[in-house]
C-alpha positions in Angstrom: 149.7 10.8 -83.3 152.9 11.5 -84.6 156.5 9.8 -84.1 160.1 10.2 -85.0 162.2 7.1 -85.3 166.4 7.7 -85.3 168.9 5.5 -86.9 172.8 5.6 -87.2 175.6 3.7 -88.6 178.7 3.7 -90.3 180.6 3.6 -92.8 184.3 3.7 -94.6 184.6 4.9 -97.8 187.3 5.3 -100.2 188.7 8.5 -101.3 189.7 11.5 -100.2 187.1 13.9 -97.9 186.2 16.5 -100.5 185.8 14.0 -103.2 183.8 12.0 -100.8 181.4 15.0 -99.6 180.5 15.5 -103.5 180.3 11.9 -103.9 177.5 11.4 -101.4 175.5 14.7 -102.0 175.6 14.0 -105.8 173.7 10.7 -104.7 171.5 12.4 -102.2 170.2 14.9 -104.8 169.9 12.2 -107.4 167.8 9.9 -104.7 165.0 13.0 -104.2 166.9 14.7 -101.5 167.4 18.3 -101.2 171.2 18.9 -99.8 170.9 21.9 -97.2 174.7 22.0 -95.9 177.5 20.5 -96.4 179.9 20.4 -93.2 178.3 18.4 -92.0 176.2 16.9 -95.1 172.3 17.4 -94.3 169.6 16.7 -96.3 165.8 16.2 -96.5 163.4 14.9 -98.4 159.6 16.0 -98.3 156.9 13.2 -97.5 155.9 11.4 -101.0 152.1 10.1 -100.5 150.1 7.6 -102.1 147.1 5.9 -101.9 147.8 3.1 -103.3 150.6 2.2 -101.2 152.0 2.4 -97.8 155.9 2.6 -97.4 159.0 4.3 -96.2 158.2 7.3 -98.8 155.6 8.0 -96.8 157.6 9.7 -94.3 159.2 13.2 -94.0 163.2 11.9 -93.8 166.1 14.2 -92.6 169.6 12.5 -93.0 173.0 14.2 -92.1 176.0 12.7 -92.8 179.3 13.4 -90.6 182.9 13.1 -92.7 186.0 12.5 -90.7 189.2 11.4 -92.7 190.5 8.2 -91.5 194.0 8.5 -94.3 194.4 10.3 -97.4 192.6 7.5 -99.2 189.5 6.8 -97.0 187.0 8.4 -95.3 184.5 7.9 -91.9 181.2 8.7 -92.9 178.7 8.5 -89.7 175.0 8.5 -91.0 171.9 9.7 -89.0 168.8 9.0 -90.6 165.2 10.6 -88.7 162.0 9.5 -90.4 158.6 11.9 -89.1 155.7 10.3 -89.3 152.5 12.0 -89.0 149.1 10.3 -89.0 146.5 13.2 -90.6 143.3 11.8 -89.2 144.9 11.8 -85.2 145.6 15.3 -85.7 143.5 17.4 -83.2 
């Protein structure tokens, strides 16, 4: 059995587009993602397992962020967020 699950939303955020594109992947890198382009913004970060716990680090996430300037001192940023989950023991 396995499942994806989408979410979107957005947000404003100040500063210019450039500054804001190495504003966000400088956070996604620092968060465990691995930043794989940059127009627009995609990243992924592998599925963390543990035992001991159950949680949203248990899932294979893929986010990409779309930039659209809004004025020279803010910035659109639309987020899409997919979350793979894959449950080993339904595998055939």
């Amino acid at each position: 059995m396995a499942g994806e699950f989408e979410h979107h939303f957005r947000r404003t955020i100040p500063g210019d587009i450039d500054s804001v594109r190495r504003r966000l992947s400088d956070v996604l890198e620092s968060s465990g993602y691995i930043v794989i382009g940059d127009a627009p913004i995609q990243g992924k970060r592998k599925r963390v397992k543990s035992i001991w716990t159950s949680m949203v680090l248990d899932y294979e996430v893929t986010l990409t962020i779309a930039l659209k300037p809004i004025s020279p001192a803010s910035t659109l940023a639309t987020f899409e967020r997919t979350l793979r989950t894959c449950i080993p023991w339904a595998r055939a």
